[in-house]
LUMPABA-164346 format. One record per atom (N, C-alpha, C): residue in three letters; x, y, z; residue number from 1; chain. Coordinates in Angstrom, 1 decimal. Example, Ala and Ser with C-alpha at 12.3 -4.5 7.8 and 13.67 -1.06 7.14 Angstrom:
! residues 2
['ALA'; [13.2; -5.7; 7.8]; 1; 'A']
['ALA'; [12.3; -4.5; 7.8]; 1; 'A']
['ALA'; [13.2; -3.3; 7.8]; 1; 'A']
['SER'; [12.8; -2.2; 7.1]; 2; 'A']
['SER'; [13.7; -1.1; 7.1]; 2; 'A']
['SER'; [12.9; 0.0; 7.9]; 2; 'A']
This chain:
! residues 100
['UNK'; [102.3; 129.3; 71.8]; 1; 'A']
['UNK'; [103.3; 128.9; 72.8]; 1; 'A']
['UNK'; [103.9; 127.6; 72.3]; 1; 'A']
['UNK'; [105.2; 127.7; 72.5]; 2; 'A']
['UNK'; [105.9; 126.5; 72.4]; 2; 'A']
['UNK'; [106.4; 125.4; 73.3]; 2; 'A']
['UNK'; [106.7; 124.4; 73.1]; 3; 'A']
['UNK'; [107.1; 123.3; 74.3]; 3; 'A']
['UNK'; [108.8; 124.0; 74.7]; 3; 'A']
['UNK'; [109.7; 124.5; 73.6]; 4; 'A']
['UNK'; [110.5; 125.0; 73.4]; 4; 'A']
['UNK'; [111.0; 125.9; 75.1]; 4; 'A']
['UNK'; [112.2; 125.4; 75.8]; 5; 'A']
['UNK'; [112.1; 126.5; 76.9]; 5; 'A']
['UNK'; [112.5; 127.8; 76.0]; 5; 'A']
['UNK'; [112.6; 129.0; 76.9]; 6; 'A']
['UNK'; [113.1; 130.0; 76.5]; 6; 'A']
['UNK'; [114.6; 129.9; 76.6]; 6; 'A']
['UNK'; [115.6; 131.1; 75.7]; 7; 'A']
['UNK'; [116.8; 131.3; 76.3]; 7; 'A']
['UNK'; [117.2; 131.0; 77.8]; 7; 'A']
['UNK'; [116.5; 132.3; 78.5]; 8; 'A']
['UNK'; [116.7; 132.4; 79.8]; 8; 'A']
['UNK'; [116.7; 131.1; 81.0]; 8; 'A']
['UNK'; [115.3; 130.2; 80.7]; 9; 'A']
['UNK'; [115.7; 129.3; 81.4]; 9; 'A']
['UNK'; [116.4; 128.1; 81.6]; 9; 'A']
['UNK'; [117.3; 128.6; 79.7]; 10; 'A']
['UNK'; [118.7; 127.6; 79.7]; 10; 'A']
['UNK'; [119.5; 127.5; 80.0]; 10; 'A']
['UNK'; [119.9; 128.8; 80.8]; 11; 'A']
['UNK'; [121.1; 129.2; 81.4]; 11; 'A']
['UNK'; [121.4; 128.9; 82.7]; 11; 'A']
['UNK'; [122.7; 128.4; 83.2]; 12; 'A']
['UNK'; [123.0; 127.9; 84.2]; 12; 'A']
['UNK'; [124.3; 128.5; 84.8]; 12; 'A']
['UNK'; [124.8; 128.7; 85.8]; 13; 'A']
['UNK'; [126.0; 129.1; 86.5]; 13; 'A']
['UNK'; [126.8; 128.1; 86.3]; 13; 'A']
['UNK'; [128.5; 128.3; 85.8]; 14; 'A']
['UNK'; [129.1; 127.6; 85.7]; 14; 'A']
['UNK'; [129.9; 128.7; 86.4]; 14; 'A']
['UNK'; [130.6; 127.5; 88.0]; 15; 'A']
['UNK'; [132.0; 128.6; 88.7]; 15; 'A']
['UNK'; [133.0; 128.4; 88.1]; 15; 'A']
['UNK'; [134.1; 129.7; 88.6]; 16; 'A']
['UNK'; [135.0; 129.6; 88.5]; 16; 'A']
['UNK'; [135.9; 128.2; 88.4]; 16; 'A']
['UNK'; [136.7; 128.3; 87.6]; 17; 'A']
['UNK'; [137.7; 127.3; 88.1]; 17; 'A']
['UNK'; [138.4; 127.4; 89.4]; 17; 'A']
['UNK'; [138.8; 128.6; 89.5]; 18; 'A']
['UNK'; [139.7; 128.8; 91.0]; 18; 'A']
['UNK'; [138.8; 127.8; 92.1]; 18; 'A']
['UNK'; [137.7; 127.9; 92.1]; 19; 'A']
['UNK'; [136.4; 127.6; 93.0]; 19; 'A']
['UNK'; [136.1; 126.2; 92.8]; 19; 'A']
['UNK'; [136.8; 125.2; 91.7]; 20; 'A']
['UNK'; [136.2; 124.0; 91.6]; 20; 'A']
['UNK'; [136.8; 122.7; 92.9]; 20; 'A']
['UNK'; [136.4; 122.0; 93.3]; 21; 'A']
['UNK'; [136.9; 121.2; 93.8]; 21; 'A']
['UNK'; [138.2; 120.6; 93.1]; 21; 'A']
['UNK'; [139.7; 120.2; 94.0]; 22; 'A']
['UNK'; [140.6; 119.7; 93.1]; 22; 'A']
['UNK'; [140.3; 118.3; 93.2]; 22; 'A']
['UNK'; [141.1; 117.7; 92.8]; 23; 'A']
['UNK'; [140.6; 115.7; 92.9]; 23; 'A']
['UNK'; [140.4; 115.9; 94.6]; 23; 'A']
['UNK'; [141.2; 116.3; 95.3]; 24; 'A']
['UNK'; [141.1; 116.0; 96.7]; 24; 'A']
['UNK'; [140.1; 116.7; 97.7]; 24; 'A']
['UNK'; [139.2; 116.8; 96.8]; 25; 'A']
['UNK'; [138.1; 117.5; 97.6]; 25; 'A']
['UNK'; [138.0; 118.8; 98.4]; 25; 'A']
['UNK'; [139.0; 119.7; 98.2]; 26; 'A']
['UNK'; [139.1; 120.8; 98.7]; 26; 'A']
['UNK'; [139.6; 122.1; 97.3]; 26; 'A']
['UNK'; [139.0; 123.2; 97.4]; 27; 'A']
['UNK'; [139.0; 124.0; 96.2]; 27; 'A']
['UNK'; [140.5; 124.2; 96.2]; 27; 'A']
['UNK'; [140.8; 125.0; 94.7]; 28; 'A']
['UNK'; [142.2; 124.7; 94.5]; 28; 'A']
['UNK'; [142.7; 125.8; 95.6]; 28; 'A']
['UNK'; [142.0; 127.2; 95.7]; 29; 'A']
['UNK'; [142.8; 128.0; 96.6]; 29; 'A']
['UNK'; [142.8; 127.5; 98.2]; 29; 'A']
['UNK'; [141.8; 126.8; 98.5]; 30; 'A']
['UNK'; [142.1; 125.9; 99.9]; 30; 'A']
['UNK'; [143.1; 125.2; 100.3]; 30; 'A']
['UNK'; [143.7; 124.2; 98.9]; 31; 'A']
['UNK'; [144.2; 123.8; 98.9]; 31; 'A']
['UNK'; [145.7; 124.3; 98.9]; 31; 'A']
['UNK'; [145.7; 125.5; 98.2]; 32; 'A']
['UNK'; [147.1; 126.2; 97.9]; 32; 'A']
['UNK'; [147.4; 126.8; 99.1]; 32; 'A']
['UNK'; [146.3; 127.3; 99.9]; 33; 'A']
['UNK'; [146.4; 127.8; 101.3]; 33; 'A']
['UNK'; [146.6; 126.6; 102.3]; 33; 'A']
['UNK'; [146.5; 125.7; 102.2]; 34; 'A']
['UNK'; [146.7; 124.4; 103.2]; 34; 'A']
['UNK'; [148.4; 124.6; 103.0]; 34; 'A']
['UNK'; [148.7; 124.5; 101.9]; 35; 'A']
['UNK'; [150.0; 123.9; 101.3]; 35; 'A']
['UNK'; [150.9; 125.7; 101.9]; 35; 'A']
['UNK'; [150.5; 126.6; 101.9]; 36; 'A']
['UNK'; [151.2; 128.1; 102.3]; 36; 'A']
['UNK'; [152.1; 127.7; 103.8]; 36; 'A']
['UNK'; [150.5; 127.6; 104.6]; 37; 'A']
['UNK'; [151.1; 127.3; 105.9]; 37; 'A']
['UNK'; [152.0; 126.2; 106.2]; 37; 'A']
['UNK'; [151.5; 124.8; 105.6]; 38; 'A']
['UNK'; [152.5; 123.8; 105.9]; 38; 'A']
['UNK'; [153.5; 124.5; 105.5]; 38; 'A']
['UNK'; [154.3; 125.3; 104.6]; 39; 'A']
['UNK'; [155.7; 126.0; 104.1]; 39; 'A']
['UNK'; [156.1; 126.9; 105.2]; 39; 'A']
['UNK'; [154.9; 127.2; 105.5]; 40; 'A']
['UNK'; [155.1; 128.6; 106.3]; 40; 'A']
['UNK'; [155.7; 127.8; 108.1]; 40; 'A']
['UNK'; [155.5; 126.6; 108.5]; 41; 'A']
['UNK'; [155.0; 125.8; 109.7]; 41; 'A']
['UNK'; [156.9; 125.3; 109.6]; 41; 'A']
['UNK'; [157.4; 124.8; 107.9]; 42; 'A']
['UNK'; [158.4; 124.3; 108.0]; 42; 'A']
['UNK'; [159.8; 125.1; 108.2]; 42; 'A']
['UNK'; [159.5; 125.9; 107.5]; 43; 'A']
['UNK'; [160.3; 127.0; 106.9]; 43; 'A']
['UNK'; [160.9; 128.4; 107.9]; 43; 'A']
['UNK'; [159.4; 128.8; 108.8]; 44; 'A']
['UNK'; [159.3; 130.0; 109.8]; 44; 'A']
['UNK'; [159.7; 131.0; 109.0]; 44; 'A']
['UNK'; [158.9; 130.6; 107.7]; 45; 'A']
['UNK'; [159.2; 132.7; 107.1]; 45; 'A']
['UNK'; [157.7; 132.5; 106.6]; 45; 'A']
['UNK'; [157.3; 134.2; 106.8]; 46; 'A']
['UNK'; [155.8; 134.4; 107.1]; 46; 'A']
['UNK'; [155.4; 134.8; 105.8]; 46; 'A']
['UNK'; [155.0; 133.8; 105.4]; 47; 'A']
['UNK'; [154.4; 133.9; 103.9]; 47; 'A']
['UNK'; [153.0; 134.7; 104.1]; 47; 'A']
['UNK'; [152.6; 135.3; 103.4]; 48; 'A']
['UNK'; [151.0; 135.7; 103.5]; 48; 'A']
['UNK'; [150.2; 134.8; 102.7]; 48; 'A']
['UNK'; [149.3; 134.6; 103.6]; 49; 'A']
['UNK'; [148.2; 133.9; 103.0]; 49; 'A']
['UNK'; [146.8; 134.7; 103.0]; 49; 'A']
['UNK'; [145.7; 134.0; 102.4]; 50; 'A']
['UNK'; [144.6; 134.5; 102.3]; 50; 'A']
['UNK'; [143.7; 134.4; 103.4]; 50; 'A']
['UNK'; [143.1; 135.1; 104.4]; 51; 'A']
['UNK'; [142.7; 134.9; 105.9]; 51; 'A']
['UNK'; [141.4; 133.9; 105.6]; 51; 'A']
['UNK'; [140.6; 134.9; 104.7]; 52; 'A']
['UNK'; [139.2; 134.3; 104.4]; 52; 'A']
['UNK'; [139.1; 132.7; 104.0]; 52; 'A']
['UNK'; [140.3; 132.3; 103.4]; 53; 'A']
['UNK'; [140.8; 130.6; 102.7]; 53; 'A']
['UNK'; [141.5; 130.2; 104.2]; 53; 'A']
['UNK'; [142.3; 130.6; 105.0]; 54; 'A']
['UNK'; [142.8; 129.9; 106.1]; 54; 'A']
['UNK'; [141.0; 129.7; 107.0]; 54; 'A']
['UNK'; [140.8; 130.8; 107.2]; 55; 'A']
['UNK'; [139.1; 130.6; 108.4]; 55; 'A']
['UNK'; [138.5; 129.5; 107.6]; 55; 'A']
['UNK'; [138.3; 129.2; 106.4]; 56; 'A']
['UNK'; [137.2; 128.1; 106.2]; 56; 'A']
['UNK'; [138.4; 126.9; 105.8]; 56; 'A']
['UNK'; [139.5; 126.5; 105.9]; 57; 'A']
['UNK'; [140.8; 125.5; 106.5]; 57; 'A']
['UNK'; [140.1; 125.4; 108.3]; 57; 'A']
['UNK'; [140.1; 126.3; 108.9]; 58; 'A']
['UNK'; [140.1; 126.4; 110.2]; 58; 'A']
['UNK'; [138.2; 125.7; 110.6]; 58; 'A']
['UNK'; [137.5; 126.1; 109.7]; 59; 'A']
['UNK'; [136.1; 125.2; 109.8]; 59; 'A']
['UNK'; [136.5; 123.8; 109.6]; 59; 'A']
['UNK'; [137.3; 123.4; 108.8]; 60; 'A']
['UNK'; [137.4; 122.0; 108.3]; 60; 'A']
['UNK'; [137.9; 121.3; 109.1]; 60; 'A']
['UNK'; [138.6; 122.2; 110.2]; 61; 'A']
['UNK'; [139.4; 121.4; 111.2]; 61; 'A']
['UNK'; [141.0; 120.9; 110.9]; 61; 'A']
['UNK'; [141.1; 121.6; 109.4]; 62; 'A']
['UNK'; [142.6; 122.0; 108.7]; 62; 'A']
['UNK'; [143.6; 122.9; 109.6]; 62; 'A']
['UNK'; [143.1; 123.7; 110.0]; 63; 'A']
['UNK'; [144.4; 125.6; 110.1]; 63; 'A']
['UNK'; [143.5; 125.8; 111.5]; 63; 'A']
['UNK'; [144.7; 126.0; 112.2]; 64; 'A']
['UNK'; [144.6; 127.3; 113.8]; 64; 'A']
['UNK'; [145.0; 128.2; 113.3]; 64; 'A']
['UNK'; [144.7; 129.0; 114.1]; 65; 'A']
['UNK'; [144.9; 130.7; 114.6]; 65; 'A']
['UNK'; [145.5; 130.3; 115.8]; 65; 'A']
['UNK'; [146.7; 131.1; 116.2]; 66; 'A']
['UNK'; [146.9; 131.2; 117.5]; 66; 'A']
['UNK'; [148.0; 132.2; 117.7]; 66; 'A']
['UNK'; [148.8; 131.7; 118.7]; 67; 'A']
['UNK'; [149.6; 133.5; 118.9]; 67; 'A']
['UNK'; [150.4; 133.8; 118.0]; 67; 'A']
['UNK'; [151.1; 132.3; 117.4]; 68; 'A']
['UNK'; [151.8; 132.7; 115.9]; 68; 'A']
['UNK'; [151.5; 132.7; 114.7]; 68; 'A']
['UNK'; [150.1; 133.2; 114.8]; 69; 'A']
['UNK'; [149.3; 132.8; 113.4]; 69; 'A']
['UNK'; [149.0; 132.1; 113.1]; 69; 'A']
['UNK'; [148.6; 131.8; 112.1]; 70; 'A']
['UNK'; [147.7; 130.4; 111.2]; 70; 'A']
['UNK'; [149.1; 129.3; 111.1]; 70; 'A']
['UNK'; [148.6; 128.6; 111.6]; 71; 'A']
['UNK'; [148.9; 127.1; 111.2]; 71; 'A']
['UNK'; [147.8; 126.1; 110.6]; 71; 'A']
['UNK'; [148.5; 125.0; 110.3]; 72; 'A']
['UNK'; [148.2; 123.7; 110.1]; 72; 'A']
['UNK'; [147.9; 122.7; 111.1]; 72; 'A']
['UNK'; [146.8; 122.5; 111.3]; 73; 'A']
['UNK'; [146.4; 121.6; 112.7]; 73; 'A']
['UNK'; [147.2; 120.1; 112.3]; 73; 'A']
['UNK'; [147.2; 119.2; 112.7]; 74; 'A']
['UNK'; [147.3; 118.0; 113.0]; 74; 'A']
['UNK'; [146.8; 117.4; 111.6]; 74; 'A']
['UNK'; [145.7; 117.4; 111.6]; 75; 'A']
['UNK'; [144.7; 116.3; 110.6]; 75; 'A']
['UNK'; [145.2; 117.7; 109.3]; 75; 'A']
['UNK'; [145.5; 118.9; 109.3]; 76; 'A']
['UNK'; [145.9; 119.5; 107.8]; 76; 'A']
['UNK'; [146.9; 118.7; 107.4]; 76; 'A']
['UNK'; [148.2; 118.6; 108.2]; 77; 'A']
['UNK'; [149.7; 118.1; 107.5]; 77; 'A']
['UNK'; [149.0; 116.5; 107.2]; 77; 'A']
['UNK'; [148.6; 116.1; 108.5]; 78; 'A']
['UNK'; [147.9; 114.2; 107.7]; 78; 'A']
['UNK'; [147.6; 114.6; 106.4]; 78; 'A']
['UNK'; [146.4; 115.0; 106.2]; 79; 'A']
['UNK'; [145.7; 115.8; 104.4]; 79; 'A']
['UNK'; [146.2; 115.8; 103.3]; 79; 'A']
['UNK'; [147.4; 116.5; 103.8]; 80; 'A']
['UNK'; [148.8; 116.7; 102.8]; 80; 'A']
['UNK'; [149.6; 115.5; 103.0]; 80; 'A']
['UNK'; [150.1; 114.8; 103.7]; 81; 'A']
['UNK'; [150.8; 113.8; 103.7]; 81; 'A']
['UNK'; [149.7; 112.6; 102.4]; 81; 'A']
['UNK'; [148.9; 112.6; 103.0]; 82; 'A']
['UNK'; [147.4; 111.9; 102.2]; 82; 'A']
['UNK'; [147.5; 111.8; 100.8]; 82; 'A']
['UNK'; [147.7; 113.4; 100.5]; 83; 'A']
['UNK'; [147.9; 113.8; 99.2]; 83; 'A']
['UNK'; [149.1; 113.4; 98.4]; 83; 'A']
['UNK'; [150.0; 113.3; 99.0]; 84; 'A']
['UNK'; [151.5; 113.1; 98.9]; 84; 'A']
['UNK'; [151.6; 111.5; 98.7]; 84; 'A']
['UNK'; [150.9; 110.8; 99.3]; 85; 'A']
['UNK'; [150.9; 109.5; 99.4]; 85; 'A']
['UNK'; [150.3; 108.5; 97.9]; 85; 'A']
['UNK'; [148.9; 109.9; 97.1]; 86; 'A']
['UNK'; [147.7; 109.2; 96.5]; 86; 'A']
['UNK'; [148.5; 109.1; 94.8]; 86; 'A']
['UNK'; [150.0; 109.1; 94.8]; 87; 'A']
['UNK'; [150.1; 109.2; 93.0]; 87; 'A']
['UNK'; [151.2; 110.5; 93.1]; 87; 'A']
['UNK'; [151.3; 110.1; 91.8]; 88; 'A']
['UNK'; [151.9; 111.3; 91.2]; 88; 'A']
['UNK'; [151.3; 112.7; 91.1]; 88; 'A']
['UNK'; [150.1; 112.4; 91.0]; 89; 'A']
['UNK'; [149.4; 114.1; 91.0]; 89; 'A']
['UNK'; [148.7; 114.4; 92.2]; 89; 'A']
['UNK'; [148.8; 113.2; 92.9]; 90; 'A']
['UNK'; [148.4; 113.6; 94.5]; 90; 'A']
['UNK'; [147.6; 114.7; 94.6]; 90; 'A']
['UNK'; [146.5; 114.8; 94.0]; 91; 'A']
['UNK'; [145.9; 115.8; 94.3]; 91; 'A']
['UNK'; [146.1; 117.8; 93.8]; 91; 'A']
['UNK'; [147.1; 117.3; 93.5]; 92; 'A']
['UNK'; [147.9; 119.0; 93.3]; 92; 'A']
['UNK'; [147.6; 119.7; 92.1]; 92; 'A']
['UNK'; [146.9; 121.3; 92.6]; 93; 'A']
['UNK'; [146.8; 122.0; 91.9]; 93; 'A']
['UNK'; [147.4; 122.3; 90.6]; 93; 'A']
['UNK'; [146.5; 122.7; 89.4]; 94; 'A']
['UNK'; [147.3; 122.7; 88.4]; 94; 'A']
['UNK'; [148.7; 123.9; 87.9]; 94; 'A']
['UNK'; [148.5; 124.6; 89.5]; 95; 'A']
['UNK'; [149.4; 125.6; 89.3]; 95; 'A']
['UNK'; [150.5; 125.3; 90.5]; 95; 'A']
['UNK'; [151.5; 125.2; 90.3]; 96; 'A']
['UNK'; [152.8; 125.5; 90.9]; 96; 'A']
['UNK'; [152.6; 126.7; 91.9]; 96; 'A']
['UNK'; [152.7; 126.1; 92.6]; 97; 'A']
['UNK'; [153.1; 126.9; 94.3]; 97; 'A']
['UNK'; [154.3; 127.8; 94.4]; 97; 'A']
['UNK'; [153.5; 129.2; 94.8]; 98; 'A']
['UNK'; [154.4; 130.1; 94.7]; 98; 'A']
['UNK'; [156.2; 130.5; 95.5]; 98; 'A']
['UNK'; [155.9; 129.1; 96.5]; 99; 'A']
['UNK'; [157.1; 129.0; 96.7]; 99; 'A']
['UNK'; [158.2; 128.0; 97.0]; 99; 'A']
['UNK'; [157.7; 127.6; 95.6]; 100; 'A']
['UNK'; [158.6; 126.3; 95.0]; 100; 'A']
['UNK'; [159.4; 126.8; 93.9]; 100; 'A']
């Protein structure tokens, strides 16, 4: 027997990127879904978003549900203003928003 671990117990989960936290502390699809609704909030055209990415916005105290759908609570647009405020890369995903 060796001091040597084996393969197996060298192996570790590495997630996705989609799933990594962005600088701003929220995963990038959280993030892209924060940023849908605010479009969606300014705009009034009904973008689709991801429900499962808006409900955990809506734990965070980000995104409502209500009779017009998902929005952006209060403290989401602050978030994004936040972001908007922190630099040039303010936080923002390394992919361009699909409706920009």
């Amino acid at each position: 027997m060796t001091d040597e671990p084996d393969a197996v117990s060298r192996l570790r989960v590495i997630p996705a990127a989609e799933h990594d936290p962005s600088p701003s502390g929220l995963s990038v699809d959280l993030l892209r879904t924060l940023r849908q609704l605010e479009r969606r909030t300014r705009s009034g055209q009904l973008e689709a978003v991801n429900i499962r990415h808006a409900q955990q916005l809506a734990g965070q105290g980000l995104a409502h549900h209500g009779r017009g759908g998902w929005t952006p609570t209060r403290e989401g647009l602050a978030y994004l203003e936040d972001l908007e405020r922190a630099g040039p890369t303010g936080g923002r995903d390394s992919q361009p928003d699909p409706g920009s």
